[in-house]
Short mmCIF file of the C-alpha atoms (twelve columns), coordinates in Angstrom:
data_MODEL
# 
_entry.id   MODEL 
# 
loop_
_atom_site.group_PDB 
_atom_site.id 
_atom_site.type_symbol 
_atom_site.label_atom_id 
_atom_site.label_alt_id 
_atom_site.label_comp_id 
_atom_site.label_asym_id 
_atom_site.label_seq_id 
_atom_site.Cartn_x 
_atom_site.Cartn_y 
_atom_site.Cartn_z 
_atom_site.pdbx_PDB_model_num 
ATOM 1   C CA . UNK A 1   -3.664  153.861 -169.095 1 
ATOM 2   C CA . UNK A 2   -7.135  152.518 -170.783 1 
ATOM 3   C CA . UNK A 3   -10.253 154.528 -170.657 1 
ATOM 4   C CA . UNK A 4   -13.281 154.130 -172.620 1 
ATOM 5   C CA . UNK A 5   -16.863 155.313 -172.256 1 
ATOM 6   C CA . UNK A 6   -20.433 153.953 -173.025 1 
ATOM 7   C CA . UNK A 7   -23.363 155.787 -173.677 1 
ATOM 8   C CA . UNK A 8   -25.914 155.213 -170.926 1 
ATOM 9   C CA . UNK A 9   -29.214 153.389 -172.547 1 
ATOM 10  C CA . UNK A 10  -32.022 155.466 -173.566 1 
ATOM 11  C CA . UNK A 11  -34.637 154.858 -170.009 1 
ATOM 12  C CA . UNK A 12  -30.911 156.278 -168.196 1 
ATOM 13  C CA . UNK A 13  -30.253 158.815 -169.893 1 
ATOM 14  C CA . UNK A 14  -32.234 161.311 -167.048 1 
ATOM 15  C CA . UNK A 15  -30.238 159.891 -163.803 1 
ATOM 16  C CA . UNK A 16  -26.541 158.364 -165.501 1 
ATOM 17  C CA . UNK A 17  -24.420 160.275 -167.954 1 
ATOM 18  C CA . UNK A 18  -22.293 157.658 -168.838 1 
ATOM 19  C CA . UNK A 19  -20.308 154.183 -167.917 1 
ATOM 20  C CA . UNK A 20  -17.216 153.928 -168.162 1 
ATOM 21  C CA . UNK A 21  -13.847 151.440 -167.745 1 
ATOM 22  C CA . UNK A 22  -10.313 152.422 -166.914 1 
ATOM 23  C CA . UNK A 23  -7.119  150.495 -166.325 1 
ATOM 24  C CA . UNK A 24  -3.539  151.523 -165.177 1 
ATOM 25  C CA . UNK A 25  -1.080  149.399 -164.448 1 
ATOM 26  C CA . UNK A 26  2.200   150.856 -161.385 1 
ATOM 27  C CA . UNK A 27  4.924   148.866 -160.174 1 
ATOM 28  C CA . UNK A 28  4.922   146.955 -157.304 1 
ATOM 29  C CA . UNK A 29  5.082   150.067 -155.050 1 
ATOM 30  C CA . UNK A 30  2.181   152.456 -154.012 1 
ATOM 31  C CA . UNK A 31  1.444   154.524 -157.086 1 
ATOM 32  C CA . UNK A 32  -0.698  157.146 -156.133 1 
ATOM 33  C CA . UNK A 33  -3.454  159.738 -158.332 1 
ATOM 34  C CA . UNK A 34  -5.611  162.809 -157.872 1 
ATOM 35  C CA . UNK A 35  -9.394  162.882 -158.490 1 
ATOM 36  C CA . UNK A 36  -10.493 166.333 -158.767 1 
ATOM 37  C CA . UNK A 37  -13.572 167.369 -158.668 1 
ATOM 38  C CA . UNK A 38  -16.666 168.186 -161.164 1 
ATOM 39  C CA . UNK A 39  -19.979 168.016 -161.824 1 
ATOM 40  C CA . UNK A 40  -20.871 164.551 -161.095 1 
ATOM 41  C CA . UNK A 41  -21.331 161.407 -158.455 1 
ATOM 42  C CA . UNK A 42  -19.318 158.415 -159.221 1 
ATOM 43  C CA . UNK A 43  -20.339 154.723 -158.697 1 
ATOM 44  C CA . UNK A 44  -17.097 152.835 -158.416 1 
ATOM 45  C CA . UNK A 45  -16.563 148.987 -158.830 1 
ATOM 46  C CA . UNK A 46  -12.869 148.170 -158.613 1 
ATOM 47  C CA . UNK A 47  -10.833 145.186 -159.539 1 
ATOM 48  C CA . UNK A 48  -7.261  145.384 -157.802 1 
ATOM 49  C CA . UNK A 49  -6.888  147.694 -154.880 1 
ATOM 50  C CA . UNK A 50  -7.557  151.156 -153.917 1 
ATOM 51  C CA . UNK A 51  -6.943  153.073 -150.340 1 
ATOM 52  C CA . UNK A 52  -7.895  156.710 -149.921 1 
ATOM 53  C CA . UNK A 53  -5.935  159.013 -147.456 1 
ATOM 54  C CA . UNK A 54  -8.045  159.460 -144.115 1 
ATOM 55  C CA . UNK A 55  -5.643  162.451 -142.361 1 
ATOM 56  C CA . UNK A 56  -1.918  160.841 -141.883 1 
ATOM 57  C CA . UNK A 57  -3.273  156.915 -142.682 1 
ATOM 58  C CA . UNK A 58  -4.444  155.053 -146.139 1 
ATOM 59  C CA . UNK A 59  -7.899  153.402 -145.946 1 
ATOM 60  C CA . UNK A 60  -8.610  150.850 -148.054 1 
ATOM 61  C CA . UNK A 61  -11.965 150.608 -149.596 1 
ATOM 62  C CA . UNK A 62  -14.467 148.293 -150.161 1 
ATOM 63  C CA . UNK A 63  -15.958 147.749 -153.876 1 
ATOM 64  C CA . UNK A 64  -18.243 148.571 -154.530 1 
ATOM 65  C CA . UNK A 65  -17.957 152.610 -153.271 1 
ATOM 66  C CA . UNK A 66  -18.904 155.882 -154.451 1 
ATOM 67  C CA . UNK A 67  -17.549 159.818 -154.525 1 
ATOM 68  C CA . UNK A 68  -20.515 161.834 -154.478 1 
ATOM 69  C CA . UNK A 69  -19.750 165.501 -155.523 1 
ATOM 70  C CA . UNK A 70  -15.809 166.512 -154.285 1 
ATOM 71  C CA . UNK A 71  -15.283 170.163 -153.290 1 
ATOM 72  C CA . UNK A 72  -11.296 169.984 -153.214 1 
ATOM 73  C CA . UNK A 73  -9.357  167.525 -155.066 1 
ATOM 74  C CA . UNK A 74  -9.198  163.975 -153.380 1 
ATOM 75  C CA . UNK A 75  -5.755  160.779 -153.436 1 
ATOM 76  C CA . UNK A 76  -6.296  157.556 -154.390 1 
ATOM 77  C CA . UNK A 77  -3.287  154.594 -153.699 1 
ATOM 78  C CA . UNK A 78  -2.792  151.092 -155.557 1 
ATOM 79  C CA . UNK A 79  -0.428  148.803 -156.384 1 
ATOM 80  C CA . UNK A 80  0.116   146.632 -159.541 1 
ATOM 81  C CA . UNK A 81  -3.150  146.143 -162.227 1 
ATOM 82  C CA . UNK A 82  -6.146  147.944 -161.128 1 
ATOM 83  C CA . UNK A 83  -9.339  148.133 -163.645 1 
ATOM 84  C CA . UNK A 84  -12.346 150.099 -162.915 1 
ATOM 85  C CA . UNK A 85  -16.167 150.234 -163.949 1 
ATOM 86  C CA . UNK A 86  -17.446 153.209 -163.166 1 
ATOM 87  C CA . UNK A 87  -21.371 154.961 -163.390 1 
ATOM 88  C CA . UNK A 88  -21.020 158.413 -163.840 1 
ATOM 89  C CA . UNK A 89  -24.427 159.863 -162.220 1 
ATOM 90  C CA . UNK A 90  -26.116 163.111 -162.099 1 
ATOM 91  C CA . UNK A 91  -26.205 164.255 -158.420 1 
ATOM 92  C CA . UNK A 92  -29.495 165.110 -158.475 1 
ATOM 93  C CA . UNK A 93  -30.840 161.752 -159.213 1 
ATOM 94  C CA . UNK A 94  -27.940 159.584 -157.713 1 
ATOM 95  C CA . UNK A 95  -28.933 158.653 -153.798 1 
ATOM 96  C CA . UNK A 96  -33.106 158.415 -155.049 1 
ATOM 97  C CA . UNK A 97  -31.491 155.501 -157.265 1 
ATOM 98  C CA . UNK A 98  -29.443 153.745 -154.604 1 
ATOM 99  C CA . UNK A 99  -32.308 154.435 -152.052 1 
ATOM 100 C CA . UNK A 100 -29.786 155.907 -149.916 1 
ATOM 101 C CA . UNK A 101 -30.220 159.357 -147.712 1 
ATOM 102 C CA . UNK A 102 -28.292 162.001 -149.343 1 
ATOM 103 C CA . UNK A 103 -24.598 162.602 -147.970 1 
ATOM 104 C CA . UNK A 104 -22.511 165.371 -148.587 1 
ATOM 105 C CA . UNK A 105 -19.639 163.735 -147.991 1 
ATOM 106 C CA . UNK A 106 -16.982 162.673 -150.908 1 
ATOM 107 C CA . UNK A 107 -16.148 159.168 -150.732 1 
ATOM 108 C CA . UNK A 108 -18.570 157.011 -149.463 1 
ATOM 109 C CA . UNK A 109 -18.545 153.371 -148.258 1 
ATOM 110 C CA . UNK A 110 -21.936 151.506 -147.766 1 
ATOM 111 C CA . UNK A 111 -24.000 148.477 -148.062 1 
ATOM 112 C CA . UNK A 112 -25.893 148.303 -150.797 1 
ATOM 113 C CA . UNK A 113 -27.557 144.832 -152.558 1 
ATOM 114 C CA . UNK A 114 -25.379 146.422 -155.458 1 
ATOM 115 C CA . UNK A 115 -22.608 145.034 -154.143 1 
ATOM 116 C CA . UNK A 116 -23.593 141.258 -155.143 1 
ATOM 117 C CA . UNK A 117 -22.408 142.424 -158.690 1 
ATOM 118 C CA . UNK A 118 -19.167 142.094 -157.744 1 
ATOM 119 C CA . UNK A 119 -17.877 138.784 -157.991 1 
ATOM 120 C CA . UNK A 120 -19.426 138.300 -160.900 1 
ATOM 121 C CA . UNK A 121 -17.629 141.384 -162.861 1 
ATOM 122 C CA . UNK A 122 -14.513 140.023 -161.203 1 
ATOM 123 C CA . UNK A 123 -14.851 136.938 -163.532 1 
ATOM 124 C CA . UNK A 124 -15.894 138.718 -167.040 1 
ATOM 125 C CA . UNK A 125 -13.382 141.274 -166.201 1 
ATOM 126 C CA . UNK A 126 -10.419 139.129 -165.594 1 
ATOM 127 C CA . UNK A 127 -11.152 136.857 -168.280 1 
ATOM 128 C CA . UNK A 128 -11.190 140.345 -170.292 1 
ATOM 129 C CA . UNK A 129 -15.124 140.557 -171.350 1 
ATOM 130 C CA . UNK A 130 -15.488 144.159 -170.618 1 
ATOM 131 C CA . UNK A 131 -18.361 145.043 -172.835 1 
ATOM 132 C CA . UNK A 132 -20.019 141.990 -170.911 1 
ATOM 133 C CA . UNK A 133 -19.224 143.591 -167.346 1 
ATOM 134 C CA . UNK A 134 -20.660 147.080 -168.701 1 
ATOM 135 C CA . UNK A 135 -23.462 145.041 -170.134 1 
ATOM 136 C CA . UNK A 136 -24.429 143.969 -166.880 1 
ATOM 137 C CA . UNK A 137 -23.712 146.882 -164.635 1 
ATOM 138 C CA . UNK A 138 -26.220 148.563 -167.424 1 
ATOM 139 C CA . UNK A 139 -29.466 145.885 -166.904 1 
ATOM 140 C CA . UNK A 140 -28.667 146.010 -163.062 1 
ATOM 141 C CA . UNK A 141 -29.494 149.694 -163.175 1 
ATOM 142 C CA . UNK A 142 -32.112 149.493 -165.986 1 
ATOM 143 C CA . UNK A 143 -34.231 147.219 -162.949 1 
ATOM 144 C CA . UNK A 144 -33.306 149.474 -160.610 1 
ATOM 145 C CA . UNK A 145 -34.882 152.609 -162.626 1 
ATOM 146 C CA . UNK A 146 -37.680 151.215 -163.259 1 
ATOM 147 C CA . UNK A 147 -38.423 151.152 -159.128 1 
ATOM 148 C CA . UNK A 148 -37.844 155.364 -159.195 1 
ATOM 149 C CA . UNK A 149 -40.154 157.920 -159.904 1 
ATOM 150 C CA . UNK A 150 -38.795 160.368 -162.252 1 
ATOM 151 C CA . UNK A 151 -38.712 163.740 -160.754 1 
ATOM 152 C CA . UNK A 152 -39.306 166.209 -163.957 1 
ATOM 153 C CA . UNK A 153 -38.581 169.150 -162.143 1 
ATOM 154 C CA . UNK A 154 -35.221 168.457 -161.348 1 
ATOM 155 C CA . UNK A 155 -34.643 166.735 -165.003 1 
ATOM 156 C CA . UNK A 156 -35.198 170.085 -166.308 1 
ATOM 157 C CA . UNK A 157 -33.646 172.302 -164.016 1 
ATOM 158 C CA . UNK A 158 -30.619 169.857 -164.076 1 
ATOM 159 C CA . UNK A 159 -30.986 169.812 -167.918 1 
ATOM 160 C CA . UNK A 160 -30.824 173.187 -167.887 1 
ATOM 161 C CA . UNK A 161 -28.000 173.839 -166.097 1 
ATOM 162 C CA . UNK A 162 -26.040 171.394 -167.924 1 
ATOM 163 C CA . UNK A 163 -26.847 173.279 -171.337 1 
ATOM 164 C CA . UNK A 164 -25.557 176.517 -169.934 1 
ATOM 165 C CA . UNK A 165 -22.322 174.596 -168.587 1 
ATOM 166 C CA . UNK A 166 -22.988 175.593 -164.862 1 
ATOM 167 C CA . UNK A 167 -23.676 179.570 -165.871 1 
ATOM 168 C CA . UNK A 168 -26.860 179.937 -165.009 1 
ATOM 169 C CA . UNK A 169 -28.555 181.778 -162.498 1 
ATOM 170 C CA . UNK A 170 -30.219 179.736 -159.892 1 
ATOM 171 C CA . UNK A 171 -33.407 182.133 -160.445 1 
ATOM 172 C CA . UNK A 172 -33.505 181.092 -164.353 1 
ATOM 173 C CA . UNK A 173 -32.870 177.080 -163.455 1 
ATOM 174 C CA . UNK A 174 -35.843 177.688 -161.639 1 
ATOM 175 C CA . UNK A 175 -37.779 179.472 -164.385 1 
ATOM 176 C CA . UNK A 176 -36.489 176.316 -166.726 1 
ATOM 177 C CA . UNK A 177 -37.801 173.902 -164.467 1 
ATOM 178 C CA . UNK A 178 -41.104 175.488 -163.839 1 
ATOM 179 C CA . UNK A 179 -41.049 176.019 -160.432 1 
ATOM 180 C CA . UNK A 180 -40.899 178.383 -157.888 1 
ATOM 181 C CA . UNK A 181 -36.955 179.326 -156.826 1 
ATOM 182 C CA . UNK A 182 -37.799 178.445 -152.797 1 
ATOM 183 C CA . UNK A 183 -39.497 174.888 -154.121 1 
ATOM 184 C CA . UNK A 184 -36.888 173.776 -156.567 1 
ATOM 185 C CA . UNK A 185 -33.893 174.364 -153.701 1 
ATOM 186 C CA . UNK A 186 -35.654 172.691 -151.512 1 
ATOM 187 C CA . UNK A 187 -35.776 169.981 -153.753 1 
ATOM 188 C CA . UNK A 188 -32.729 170.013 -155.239 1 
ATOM 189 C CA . UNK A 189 -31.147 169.882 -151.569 1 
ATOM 190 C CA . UNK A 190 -32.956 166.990 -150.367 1 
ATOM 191 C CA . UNK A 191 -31.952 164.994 -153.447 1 
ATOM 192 C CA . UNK A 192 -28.340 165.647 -153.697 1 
ATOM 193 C CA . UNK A 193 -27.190 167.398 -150.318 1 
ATOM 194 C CA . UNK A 194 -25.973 170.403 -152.546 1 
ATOM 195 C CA . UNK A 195 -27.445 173.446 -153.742 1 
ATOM 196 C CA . UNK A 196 -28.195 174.954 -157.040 1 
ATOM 197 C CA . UNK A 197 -25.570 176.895 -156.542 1 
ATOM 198 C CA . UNK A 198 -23.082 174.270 -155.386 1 
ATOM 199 C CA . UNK A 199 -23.304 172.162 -158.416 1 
ATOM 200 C CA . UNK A 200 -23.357 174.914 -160.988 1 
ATOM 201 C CA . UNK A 201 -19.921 176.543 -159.980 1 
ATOM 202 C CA . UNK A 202 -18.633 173.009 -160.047 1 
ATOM 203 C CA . UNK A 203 -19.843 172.549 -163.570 1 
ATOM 204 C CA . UNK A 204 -18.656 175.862 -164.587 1 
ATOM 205 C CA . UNK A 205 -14.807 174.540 -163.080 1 
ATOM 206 C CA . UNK A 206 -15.128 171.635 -164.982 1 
ATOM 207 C CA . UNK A 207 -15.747 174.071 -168.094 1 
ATOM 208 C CA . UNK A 208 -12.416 175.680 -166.956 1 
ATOM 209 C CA . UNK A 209 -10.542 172.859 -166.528 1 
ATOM 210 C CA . UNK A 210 -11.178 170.640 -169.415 1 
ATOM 211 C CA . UNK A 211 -10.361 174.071 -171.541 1 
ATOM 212 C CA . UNK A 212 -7.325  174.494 -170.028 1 
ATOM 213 C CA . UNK A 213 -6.167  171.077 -170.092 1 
ATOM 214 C CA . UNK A 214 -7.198  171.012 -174.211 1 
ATOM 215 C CA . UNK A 215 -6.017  174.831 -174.552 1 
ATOM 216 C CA . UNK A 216 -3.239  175.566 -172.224 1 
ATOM 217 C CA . UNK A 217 -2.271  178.710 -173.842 1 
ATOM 218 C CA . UNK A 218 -5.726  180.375 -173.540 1 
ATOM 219 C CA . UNK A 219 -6.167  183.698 -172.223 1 
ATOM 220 C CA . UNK A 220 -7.256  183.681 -168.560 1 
ATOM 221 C CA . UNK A 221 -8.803  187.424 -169.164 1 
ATOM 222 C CA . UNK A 222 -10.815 185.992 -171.958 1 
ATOM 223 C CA . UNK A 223 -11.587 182.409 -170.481 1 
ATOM 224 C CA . UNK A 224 -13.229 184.628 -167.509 1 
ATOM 225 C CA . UNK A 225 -15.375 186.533 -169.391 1 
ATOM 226 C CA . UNK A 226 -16.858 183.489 -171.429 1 
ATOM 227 C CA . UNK A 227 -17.564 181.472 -168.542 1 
ATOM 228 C CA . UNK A 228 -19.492 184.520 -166.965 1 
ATOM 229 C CA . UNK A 229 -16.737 185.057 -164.159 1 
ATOM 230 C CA . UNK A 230 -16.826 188.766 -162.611 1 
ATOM 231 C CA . UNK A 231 -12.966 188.896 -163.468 1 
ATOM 232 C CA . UNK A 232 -9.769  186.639 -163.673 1 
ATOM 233 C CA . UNK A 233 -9.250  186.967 -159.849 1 
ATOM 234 C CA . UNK A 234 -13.253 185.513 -159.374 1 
ATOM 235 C CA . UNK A 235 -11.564 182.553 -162.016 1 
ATOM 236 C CA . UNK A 236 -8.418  181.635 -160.343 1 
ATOM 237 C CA . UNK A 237 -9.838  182.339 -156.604 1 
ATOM 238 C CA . UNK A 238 -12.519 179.482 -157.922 1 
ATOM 239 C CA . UNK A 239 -10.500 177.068 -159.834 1 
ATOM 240 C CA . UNK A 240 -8.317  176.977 -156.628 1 
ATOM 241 C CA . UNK A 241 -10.808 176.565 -154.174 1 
ATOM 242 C CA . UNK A 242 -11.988 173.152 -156.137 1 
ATOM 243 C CA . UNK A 243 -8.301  172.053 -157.221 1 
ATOM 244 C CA . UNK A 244 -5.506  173.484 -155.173 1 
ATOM 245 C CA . UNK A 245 -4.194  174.842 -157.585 1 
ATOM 246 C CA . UNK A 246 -3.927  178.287 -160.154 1 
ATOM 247 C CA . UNK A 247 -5.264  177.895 -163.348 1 
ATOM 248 C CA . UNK A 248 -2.147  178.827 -164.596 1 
ATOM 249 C CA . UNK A 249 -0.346  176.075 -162.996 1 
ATOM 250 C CA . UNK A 250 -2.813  173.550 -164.315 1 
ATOM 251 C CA . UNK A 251 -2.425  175.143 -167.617 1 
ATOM 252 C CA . UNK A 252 1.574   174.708 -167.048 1 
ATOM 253 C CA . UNK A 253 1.150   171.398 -165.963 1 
ATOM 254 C CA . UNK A 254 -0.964  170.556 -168.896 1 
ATOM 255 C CA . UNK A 255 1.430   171.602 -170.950 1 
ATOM 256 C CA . UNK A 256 4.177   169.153 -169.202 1 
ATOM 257 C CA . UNK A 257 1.597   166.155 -169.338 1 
ATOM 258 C CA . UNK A 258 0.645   166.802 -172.956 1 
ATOM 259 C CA . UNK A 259 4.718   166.949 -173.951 1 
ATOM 260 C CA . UNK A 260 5.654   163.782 -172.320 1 
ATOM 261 C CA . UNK A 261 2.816   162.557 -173.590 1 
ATOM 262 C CA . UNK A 262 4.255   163.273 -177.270 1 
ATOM 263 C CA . UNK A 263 7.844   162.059 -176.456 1 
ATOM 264 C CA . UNK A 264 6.961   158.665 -175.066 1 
ATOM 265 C CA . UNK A 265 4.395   158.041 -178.754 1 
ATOM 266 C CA . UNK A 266 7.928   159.262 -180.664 1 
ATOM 267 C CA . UNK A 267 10.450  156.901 -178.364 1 
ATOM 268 C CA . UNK A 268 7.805   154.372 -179.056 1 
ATOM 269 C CA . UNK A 269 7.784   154.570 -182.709 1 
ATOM 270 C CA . UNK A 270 10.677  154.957 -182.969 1 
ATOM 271 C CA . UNK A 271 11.812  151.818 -181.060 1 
ATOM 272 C CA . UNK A 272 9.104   149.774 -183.864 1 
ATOM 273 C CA . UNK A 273 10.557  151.448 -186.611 1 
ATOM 274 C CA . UNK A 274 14.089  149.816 -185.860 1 
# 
């Protein structure tokens, strides 16, 4: 698998955290992946195929689509070569620059004059002129910026939460965004469909998680603490609610993925080295 990241431009910087391409390449059978949750929305143009599970059936969706913010891990499906370009958004911000209503819901399919991008990142992409798709996914949303009104208030408060990595007291977001705590949630509802709250214990899992995934031996007891969890239980009770799983399973399984990881860069040196 390929990932790499750009830096949204300087006029984006308060509504996108990043861009972003990906490709993985499966067999000829359904290969299937977990998205779990954080702190973001995700704009998703796809080149290949992707269905979602809806109950006991696979959906397939259109391109492109979005995930807003996930509250429990969520399967994707594809077959063969499938390359992404994803906008990484903050949630506060994301539906005021579609023009859309806000949705809590996770993956979303709409209409959206967006979607006439398409067929043109379909050519640069196959062709293999990635920067060139990200180049242009980029000036579509520099226009589109410039028809939004920056909200300060929520810049800051989101700013703020995003310093203190989701551990933040809704009252002291407030404070940082110089409002009152009653205006500010209202606000921050009707732009995102979340709370304070909501987002911040999502950023504060995806604190956890990347930790454990880069640190799979750290101590739970400790990790708790630092992240301003009342105790392990609060921790695990958390993490589980938003992935399904114990932290020390992910941690396990971290391990696992790491290890193979390592053994298939040796077989493959190896094998070059003959």
């Amino acid at each position: 698998m390929l990932h790499q990241e750009y830096d949204a431009p300087e006029a984006l910087r308060d509504t996108i955290k990043c861009f972003w391409y990906n490709k993985r390449t499966s067999g000829e059978g359904l290969s299937g992946y977990e998205v779990i949750p954080d702190g973001y929305a995700e704009i998703i143009f796809y080149f290949g195929n992707i269905s979602v599970e809806q109950g006991e059936n696979l959906q397939a969706l259109p391109s492109p689509f979005m995930m807003g913010l996930l509250n429990q891990p969520v399967h994707f499906y594809t077959r063969g070569d499938l390359e992404i370009i994803g906008i990484r958004c903050f949630p506060w911000t994301v539906f005021d620059l579609l023009g859309l209503h806000p949705d809590r819901a996770g993956v979303q399919v709409f209409e959206h004059p967006m979607a006439q991008l398409q067929n043109g990142l379909s050519r640069l992409v196959s062709a293999g002129r990635i920067e060139e798709a990200v180049a242009e996914v980029k000036q579509y949303f520099l226009d589109a910026r410039l028809g939004v009104a920056a909200d300060s208030m929520l810049h800051k408060a989101g700013m703020a939460m995003q310093k203190a990595k989701g551990n933040l007291p809704v009252s002291q977001v407030a404070e940082a965004a110089h409002a009152t705590l009653r205006t500010l949630e209202r606000n921050f509802k009707q732009s995102s469909g979340y709370t304070v709250k909501d987002v911040s214990g999502l950023m504060r899992f995806e604190q956890v998680r990347n930790r454990l995934w880069t640190e799979p031996d750290v101590n739970l007891t400790g990790l708790a603490h630092e992240m301003g969890y009342t105790d392990q239980p609060h921790l695990s009770r958390e993490f589980k609610r938003y992935s399904g799983t114990s932290p020390a399973a992910f941690a396990r399984n971290a391990k696992k993925g790491k290890q193979a990881a390592a053994n298939d860069v040796l077989a493959f040196a190896k094998k070059n080295a003959k």
